[in-house]
PDB file with one MODEL, atoms N, CA, C and O in Angstrom:
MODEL        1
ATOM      1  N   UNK A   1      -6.741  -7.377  -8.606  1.00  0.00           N
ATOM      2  CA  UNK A   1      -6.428  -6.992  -7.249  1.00  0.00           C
ATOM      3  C   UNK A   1      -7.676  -7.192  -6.386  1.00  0.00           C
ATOM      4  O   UNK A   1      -8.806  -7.190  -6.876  1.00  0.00           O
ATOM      5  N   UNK A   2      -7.461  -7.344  -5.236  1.00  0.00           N
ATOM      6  CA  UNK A   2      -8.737  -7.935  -4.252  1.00  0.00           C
ATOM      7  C   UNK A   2      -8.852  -6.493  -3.685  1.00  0.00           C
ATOM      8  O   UNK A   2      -7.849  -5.793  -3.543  1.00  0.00           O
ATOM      9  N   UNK A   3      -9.931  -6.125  -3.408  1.00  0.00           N
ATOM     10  CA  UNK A   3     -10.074  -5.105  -2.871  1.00  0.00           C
ATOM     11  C   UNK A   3      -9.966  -5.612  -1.159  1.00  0.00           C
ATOM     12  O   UNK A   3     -10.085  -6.705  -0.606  1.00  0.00           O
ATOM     13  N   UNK A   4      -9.671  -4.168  -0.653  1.00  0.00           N
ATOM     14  CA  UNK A   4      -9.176  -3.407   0.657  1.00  0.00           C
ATOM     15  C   UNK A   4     -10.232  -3.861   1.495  1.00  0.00           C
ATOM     16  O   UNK A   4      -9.830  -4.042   2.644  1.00  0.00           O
ATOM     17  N   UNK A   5     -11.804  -4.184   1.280  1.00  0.00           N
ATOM     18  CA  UNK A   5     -12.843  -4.347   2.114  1.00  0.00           C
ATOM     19  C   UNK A   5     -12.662  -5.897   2.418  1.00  0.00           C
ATOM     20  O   UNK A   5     -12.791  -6.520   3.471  1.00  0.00           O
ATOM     21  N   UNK A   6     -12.292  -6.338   1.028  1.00  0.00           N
ATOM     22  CA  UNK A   6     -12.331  -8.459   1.604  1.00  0.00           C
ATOM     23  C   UNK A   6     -11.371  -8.900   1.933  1.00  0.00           C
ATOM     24  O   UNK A   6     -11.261 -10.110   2.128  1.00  0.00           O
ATOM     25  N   UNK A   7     -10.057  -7.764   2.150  1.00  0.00           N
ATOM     26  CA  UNK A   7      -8.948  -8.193   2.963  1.00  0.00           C
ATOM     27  C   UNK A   7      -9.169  -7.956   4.648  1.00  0.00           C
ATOM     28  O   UNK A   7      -8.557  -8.394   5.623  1.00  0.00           O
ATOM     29  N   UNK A   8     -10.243  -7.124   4.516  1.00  0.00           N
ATOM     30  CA  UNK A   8     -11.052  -6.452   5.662  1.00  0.00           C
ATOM     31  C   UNK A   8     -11.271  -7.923   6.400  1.00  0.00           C
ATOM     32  O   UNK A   8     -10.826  -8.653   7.286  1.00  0.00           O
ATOM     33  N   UNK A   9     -12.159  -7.824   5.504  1.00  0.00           N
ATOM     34  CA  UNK A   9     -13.222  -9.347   6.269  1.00  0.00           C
ATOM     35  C   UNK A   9     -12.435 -10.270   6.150  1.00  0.00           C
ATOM     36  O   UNK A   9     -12.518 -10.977   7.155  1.00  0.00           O
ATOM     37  N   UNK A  10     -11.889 -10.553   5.623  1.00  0.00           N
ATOM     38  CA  UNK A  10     -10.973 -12.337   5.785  1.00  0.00           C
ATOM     39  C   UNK A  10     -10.386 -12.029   7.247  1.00  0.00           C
ATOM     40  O   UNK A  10     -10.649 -12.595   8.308  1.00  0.00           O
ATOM     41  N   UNK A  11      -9.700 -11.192   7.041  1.00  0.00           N
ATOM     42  CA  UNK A  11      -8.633 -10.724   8.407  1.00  0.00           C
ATOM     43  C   UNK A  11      -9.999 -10.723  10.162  1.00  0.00           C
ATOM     44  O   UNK A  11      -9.671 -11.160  11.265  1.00  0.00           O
ATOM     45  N   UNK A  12     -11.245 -10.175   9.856  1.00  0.00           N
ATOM     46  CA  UNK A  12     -11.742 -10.477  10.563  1.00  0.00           C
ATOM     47  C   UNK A  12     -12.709 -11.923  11.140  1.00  0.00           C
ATOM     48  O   UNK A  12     -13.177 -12.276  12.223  1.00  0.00           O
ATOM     49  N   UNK A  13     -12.689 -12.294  10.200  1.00  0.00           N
ATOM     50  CA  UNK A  13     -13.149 -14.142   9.914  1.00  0.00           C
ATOM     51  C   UNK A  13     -12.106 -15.126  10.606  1.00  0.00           C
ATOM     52  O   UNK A  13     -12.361 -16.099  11.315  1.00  0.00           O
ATOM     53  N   UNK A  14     -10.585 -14.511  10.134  1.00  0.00           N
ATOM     54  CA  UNK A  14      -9.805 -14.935  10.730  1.00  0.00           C
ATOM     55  C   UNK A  14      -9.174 -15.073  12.228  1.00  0.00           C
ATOM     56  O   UNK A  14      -8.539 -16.015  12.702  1.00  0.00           O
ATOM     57  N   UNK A  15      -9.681 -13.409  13.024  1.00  0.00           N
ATOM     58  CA  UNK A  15      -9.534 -13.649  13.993  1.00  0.00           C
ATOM     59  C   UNK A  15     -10.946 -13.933  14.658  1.00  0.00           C
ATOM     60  O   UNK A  15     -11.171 -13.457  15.770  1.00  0.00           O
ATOM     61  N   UNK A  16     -11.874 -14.671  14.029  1.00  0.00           N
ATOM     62  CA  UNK A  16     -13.331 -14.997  14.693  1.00  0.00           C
ATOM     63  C   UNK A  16     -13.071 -16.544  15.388  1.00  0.00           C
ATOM     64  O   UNK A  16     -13.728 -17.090  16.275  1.00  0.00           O
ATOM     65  N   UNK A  17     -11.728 -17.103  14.566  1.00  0.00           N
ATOM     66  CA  UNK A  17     -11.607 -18.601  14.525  1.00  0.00           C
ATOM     67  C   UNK A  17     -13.067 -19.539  14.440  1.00  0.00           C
ATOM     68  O   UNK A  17     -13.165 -20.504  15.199  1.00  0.00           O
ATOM     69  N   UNK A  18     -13.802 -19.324  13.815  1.00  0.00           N
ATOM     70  CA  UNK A  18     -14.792 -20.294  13.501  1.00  0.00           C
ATOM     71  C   UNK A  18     -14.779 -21.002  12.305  1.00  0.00           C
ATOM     72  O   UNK A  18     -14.873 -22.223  12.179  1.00  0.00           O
ATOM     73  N   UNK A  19     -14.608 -19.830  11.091  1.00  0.00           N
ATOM     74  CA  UNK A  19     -14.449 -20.941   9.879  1.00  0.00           C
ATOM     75  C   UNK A  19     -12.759 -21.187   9.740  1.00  0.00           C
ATOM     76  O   UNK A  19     -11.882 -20.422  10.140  1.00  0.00           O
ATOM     77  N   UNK A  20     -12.591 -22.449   9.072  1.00  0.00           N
ATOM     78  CA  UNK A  20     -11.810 -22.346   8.112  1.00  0.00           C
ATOM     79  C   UNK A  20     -10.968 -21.644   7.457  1.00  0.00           C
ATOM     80  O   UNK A  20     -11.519 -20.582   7.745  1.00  0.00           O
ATOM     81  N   UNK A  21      -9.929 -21.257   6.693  1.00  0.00           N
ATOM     82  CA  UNK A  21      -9.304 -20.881   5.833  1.00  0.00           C
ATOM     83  C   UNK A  21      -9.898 -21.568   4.371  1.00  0.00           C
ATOM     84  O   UNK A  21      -9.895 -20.763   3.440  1.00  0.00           O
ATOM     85  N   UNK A  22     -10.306 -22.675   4.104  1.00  0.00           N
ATOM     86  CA  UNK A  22     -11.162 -22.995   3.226  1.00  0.00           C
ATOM     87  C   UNK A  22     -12.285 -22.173   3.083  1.00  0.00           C
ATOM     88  O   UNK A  22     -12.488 -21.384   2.161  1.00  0.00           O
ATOM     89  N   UNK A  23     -13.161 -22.450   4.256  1.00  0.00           N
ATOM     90  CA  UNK A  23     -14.181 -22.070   4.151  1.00  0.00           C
ATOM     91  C   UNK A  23     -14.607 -20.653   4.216  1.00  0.00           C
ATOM     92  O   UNK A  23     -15.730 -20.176   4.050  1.00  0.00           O
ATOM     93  N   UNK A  24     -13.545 -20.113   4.475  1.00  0.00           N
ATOM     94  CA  UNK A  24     -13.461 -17.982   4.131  1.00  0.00           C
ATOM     95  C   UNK A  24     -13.658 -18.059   2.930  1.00  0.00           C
ATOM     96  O   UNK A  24     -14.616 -17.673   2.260  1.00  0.00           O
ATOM     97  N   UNK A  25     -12.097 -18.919   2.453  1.00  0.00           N
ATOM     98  CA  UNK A  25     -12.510 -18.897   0.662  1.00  0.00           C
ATOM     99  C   UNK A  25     -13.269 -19.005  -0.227  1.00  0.00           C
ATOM    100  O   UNK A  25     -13.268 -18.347  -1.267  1.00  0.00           O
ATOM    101  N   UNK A  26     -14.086 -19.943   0.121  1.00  0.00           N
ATOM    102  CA  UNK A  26     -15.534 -19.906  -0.548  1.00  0.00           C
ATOM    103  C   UNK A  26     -16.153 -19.176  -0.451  1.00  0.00           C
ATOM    104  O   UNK A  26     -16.979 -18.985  -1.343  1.00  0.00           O
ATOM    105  N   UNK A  27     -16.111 -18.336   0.703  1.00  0.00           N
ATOM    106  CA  UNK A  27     -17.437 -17.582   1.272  1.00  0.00           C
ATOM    107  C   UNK A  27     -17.055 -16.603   0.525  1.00  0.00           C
ATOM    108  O   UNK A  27     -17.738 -16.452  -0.488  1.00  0.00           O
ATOM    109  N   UNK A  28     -15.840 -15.588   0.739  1.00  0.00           N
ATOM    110  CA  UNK A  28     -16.010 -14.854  -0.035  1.00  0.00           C
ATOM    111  C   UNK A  28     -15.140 -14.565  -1.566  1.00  0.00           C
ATOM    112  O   UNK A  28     -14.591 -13.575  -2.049  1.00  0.00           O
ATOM    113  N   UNK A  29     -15.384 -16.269  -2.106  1.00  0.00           N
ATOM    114  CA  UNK A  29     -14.771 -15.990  -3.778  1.00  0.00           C
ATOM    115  C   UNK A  29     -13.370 -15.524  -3.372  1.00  0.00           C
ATOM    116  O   UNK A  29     -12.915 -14.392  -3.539  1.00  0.00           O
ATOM    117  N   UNK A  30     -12.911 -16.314  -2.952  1.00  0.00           N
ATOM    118  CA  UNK A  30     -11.146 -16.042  -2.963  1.00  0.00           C
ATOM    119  C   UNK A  30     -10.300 -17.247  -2.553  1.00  0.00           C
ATOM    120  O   UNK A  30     -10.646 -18.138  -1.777  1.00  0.00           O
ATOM    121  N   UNK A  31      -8.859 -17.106  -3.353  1.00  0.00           N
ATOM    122  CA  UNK A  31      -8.373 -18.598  -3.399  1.00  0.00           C
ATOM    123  C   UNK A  31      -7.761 -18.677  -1.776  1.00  0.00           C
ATOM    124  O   UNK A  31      -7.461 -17.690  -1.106  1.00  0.00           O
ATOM    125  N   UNK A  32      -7.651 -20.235  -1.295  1.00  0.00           N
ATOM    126  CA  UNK A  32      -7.391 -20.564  -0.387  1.00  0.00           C
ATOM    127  C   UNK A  32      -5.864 -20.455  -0.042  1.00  0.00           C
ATOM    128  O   UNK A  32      -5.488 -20.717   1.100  1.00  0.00           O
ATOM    129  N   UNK A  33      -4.894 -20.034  -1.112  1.00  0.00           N
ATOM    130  CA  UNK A  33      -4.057 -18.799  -0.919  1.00  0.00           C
ATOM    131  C   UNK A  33      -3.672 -16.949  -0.044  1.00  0.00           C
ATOM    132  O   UNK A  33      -3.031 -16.254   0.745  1.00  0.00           O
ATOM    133  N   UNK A  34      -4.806 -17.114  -1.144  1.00  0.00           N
ATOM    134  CA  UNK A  34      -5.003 -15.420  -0.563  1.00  0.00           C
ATOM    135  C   UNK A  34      -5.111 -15.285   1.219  1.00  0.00           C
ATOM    136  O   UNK A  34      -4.332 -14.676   1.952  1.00  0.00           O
ATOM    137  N   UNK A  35      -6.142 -15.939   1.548  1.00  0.00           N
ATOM    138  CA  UNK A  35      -6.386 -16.280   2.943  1.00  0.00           C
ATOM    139  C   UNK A  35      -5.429 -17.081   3.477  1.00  0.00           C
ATOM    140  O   UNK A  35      -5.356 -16.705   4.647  1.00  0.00           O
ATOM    141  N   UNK A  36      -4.637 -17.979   3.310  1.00  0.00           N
ATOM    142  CA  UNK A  36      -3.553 -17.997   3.529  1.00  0.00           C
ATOM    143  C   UNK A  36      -2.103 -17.148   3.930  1.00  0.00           C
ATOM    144  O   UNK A  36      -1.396 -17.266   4.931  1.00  0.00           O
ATOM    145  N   UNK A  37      -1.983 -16.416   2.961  1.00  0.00           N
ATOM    146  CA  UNK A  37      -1.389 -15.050   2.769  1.00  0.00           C
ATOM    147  C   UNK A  37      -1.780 -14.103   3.634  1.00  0.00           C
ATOM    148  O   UNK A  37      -0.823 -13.774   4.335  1.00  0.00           O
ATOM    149  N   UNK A  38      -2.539 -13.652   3.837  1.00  0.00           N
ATOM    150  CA  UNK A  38      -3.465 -12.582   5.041  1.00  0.00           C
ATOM    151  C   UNK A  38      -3.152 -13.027   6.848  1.00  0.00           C
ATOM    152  O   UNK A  38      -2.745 -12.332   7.780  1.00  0.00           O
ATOM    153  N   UNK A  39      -3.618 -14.704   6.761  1.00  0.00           N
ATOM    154  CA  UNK A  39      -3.550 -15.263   7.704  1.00  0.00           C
ATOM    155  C   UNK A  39      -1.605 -15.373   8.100  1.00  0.00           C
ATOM    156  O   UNK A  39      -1.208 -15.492   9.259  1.00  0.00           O
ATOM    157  N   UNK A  40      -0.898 -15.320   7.205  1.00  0.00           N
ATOM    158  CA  UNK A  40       0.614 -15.236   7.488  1.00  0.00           C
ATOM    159  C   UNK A  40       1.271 -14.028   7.566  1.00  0.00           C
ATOM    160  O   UNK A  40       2.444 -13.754   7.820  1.00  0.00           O
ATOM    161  N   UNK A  41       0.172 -13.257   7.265  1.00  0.00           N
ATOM    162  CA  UNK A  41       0.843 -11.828   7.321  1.00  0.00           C
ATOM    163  C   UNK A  41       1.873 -11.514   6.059  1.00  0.00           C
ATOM    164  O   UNK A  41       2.747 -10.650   6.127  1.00  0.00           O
ATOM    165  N   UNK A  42       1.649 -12.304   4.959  1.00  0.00           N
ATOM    166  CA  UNK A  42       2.433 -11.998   3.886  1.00  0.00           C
ATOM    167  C   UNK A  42       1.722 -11.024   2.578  1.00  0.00           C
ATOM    168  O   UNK A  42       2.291 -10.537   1.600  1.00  0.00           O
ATOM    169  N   UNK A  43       0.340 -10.963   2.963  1.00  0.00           N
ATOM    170  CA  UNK A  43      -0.650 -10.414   2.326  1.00  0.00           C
ATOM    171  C   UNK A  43      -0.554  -8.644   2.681  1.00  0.00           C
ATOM    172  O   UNK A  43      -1.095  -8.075   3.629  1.00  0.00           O
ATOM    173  N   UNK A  44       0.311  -8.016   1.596  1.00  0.00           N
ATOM    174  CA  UNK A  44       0.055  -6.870   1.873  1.00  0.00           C
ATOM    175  C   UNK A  44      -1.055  -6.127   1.616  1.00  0.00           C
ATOM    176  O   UNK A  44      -1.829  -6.587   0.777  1.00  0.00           O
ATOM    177  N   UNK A  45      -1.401  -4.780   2.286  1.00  0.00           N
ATOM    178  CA  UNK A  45      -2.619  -4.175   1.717  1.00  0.00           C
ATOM    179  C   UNK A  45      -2.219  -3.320   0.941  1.00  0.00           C
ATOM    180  O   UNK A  45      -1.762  -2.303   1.462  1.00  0.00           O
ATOM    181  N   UNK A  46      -2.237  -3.401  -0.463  1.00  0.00           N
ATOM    182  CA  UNK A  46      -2.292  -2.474  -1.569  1.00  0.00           C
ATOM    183  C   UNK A  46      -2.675  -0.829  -0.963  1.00  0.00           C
ATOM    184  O   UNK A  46      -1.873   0.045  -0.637  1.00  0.00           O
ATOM    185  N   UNK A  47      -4.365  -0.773  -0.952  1.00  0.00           N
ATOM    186  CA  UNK A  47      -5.077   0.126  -1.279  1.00  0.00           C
ATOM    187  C   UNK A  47      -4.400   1.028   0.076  1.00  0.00           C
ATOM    188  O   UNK A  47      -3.844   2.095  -0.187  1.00  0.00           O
ATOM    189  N   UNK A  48      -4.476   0.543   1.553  1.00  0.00           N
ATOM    190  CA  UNK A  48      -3.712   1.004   2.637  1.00  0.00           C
ATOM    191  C   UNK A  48      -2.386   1.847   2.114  1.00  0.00           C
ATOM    192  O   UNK A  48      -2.184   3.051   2.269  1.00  0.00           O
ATOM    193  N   UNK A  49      -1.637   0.990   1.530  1.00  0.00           N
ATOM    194  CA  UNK A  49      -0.099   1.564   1.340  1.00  0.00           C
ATOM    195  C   UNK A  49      -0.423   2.436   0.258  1.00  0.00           C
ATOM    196  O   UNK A  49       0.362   3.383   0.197  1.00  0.00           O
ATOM    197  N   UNK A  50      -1.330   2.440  -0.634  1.00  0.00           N
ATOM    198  CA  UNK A  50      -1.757   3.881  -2.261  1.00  0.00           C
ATOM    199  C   UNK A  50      -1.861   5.462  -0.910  1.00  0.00           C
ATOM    200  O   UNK A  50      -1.254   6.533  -0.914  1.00  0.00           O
ATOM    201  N   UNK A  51      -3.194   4.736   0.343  1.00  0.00           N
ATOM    202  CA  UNK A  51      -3.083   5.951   0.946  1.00  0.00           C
ATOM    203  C   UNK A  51      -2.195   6.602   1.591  1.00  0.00           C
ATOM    204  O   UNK A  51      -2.360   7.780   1.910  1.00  0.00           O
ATOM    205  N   UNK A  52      -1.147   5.930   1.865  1.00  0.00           N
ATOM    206  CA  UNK A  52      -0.596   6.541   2.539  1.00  0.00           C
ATOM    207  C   UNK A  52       0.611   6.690   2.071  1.00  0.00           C
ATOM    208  O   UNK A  52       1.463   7.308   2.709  1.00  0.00           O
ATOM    209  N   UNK A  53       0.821   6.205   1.026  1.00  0.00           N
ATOM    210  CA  UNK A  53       1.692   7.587   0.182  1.00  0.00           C
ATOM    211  C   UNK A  53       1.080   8.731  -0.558  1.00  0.00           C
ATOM    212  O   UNK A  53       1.953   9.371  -1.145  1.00  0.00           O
ATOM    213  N   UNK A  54       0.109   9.114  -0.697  1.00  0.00           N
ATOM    214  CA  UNK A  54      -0.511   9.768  -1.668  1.00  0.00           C
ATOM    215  C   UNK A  54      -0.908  11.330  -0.075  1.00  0.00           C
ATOM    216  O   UNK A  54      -1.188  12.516  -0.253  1.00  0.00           O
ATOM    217  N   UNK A  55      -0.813  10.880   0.705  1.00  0.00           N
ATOM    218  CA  UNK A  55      -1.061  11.884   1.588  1.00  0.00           C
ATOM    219  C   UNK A  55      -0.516  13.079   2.322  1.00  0.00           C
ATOM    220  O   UNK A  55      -0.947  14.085   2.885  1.00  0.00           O
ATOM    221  N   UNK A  56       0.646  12.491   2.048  1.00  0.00           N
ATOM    222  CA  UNK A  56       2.116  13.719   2.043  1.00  0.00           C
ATOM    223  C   UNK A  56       2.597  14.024   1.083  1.00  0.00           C
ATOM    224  O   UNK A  56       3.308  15.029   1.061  1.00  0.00           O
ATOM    225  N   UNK A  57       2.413  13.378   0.118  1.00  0.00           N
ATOM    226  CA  UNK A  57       3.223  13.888  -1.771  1.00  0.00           C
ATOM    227  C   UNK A  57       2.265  14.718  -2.282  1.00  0.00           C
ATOM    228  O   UNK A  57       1.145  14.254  -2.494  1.00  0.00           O
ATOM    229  N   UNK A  58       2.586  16.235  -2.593  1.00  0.00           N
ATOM    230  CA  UNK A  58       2.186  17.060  -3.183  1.00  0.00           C
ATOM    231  C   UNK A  58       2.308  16.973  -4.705  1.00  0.00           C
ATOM    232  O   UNK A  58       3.505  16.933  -4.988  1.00  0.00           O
ATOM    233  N   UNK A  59       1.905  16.951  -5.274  1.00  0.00           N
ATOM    234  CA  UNK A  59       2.018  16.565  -7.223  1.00  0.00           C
ATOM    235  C   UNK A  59       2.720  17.561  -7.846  1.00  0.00           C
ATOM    236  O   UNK A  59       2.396  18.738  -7.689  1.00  0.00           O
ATOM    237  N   UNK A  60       3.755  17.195  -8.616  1.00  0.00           N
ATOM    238  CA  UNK A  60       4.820  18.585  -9.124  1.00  0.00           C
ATOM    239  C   UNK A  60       3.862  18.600  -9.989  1.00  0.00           C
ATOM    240  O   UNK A  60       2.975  17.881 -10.447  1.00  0.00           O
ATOM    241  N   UNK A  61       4.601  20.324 -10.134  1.00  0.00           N
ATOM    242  CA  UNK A  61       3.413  21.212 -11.691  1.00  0.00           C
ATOM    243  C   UNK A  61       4.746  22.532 -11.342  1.00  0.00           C
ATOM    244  O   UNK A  61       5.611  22.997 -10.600  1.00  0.00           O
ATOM    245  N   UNK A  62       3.792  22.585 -12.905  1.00  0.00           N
ATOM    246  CA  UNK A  62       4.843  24.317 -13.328  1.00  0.00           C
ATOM    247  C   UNK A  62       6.031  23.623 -14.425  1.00  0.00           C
ATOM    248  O   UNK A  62       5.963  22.552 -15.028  1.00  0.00           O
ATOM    249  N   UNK A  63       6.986  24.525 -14.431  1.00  0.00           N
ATOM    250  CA  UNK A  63       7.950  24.850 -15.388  1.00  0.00           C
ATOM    251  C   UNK A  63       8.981  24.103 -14.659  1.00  0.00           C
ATOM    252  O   UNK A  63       9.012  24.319 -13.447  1.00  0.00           O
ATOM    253  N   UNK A  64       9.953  23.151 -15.203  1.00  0.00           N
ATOM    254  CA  UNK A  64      11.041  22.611 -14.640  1.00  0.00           C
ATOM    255  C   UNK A  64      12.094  23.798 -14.333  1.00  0.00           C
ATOM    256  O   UNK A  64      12.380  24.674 -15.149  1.00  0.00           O
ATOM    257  N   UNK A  65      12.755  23.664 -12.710  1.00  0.00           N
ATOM    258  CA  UNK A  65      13.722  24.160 -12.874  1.00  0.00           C
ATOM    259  C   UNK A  65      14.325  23.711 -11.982  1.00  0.00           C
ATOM    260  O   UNK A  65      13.567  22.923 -11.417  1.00  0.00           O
ATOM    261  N   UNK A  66      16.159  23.760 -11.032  1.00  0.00           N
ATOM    262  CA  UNK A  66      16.732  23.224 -10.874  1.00  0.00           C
ATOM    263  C   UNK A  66      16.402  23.223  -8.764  1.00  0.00           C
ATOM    264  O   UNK A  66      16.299  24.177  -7.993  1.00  0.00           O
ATOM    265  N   UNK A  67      16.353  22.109  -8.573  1.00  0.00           N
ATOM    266  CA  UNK A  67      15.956  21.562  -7.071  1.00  0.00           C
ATOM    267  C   UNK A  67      17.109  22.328  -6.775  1.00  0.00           C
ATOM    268  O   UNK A  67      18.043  22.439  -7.569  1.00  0.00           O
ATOM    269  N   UNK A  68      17.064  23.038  -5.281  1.00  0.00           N
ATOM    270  CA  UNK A  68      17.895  23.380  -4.653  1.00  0.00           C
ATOM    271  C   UNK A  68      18.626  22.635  -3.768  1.00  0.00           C
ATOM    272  O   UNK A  68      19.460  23.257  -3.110  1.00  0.00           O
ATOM    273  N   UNK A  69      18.548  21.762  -3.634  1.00  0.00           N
ATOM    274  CA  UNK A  69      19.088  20.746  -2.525  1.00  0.00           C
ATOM    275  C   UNK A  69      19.790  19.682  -3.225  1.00  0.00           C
ATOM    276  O   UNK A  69      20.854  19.193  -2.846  1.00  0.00           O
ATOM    277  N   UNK A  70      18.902  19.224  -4.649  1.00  0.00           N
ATOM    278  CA  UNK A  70      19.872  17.825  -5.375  1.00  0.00           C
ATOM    279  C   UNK A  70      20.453  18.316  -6.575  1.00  0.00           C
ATOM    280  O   UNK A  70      21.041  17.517  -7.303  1.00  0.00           O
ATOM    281  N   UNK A  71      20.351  19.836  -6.971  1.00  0.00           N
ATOM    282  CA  UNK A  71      20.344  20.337  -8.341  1.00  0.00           C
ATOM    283  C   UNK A  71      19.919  19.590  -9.497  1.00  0.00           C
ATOM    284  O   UNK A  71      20.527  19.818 -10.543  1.00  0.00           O
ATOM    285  N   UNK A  72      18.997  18.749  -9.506  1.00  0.00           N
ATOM    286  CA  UNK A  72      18.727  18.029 -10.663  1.00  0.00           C
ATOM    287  C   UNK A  72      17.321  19.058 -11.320  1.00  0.00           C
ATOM    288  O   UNK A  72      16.550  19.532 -10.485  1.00  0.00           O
ATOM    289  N   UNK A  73      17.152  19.254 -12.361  1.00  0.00           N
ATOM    290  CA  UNK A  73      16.617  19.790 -13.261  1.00  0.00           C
ATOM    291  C   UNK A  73      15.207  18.957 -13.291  1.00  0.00           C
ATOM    292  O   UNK A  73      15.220  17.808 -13.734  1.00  0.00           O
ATOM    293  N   UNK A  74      13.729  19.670 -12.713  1.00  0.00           N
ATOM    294  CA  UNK A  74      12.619  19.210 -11.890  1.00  0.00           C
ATOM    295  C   UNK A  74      11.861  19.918 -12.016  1.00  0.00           C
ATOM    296  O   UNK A  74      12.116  21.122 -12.030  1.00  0.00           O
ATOM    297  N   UNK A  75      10.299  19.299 -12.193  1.00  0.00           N
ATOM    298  CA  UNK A  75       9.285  20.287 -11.318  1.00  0.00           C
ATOM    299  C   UNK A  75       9.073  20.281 -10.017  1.00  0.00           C
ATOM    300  O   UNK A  75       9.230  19.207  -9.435  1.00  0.00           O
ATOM    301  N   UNK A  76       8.718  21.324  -9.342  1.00  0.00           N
ATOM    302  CA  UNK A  76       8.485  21.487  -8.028  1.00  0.00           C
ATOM    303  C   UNK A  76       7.158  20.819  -7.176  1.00  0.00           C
ATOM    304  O   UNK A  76       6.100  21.335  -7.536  1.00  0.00           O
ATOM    305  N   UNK A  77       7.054  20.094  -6.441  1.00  0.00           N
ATOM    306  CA  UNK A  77       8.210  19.964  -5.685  1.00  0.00           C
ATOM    307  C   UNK A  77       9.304  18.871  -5.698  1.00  0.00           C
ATOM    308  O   UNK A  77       8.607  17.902  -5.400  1.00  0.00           O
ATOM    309  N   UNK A  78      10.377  18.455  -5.824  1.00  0.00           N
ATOM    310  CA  UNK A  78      10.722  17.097  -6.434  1.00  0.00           C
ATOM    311  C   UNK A  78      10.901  16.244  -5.916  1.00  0.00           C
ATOM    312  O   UNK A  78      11.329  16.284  -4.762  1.00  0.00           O
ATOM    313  N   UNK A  79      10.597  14.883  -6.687  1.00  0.00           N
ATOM    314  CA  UNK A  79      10.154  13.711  -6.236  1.00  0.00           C
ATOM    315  C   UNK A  79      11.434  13.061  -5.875  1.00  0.00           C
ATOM    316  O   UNK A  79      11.494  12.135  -5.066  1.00  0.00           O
ATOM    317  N   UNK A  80      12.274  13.474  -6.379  1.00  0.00           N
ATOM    318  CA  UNK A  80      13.783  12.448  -5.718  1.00  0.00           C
ATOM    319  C   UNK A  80      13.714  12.895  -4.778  1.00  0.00           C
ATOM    320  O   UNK A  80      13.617  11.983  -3.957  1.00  0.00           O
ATOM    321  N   UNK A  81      13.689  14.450  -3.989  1.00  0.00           N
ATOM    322  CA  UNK A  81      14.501  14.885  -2.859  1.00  0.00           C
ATOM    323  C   UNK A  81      13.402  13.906  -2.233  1.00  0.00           C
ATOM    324  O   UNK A  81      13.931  13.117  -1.450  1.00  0.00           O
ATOM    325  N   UNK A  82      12.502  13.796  -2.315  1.00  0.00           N
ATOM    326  CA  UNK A  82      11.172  13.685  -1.874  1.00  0.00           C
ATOM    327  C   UNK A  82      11.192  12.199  -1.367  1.00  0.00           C
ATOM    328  O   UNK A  82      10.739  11.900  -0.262  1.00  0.00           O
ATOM    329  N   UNK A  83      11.811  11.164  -2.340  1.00  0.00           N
ATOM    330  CA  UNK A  83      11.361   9.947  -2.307  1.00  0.00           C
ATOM    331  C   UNK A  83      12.869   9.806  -1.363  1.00  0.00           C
ATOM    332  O   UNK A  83      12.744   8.871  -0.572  1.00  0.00           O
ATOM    333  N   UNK A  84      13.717  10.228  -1.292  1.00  0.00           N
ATOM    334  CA  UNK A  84      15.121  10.283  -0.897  1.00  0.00           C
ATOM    335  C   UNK A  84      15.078  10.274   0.494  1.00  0.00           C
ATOM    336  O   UNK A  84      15.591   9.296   1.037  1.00  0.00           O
ATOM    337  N   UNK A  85      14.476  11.326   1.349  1.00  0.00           N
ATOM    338  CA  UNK A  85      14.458  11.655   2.709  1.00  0.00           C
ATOM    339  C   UNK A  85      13.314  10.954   2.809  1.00  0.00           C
ATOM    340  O   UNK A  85      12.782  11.410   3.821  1.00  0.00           O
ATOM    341  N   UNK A  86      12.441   9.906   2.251  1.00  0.00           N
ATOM    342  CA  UNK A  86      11.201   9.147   2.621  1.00  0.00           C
ATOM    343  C   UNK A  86      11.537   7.244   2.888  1.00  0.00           C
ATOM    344  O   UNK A  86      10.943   6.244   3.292  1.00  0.00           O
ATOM    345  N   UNK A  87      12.808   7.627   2.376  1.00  0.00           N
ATOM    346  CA  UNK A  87      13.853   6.432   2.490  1.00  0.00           C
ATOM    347  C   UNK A  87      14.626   6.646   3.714  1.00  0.00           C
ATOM    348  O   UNK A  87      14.615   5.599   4.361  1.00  0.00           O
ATOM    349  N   UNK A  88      15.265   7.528   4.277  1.00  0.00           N
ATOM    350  CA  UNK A  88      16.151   7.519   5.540  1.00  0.00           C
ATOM    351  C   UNK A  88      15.138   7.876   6.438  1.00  0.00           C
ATOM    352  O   UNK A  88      15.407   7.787   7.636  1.00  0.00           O
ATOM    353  N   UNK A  89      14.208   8.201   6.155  1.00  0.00           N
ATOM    354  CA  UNK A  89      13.115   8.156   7.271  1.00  0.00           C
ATOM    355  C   UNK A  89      13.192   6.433   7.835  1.00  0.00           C
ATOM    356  O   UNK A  89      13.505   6.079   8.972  1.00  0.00           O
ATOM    357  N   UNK A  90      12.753   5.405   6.511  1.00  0.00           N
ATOM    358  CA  UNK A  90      12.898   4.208   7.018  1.00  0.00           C
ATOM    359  C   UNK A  90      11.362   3.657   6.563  1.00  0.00           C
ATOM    360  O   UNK A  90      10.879   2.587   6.934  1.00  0.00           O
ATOM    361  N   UNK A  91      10.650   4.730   5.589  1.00  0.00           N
ATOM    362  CA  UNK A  91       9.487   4.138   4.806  1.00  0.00           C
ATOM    363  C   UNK A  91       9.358   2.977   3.941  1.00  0.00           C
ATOM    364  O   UNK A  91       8.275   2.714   3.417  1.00  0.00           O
TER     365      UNK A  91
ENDMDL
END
């Protein structure tokens, strides 16, 4: 996985328009794909999207017992109801 900082910089190289799409690649050790990808907007950011699910999901713990809302048999707090209403949101 490419880290979050050289998707950084390509993306800003890119809107510098001076080098290349080649010549990003070289510069910073990455295939003339990747920068490609970034430059089309098909290049998602991993590490972006880890944060920002990880920032509203509280981590179940404790003793399973039954969700009040989906009755499925869970630790609290649960991740279906959870991932469920994170979907009709439109996440």
């Amino acid at each position: 996985m490419i880290a979050s900082g050289t998707i950084s910089e390509i993306r800003c190289l890119l809107e510098e328009g001076t080098l290349s799409q080649r010549s990003i690649a070289a510069r910073l050790g990455v295939s003339r794909g990747t920068v490609s990808a970034v430059a089309l907007g098909k290049r998602p950011d991993h590490e972006a999207r880890r944060r920002l699910r990880g920032e509203d999901l509280i981590p179940p713990r404790g003793v399973p017992r039954r969700c009040p809302e989906c009755g499925r048999r869970v630790q609290m707090p649960c991740l279906a109801c959870y991932l469920q209403s994170a979907r009709q949101r439109g996440r």
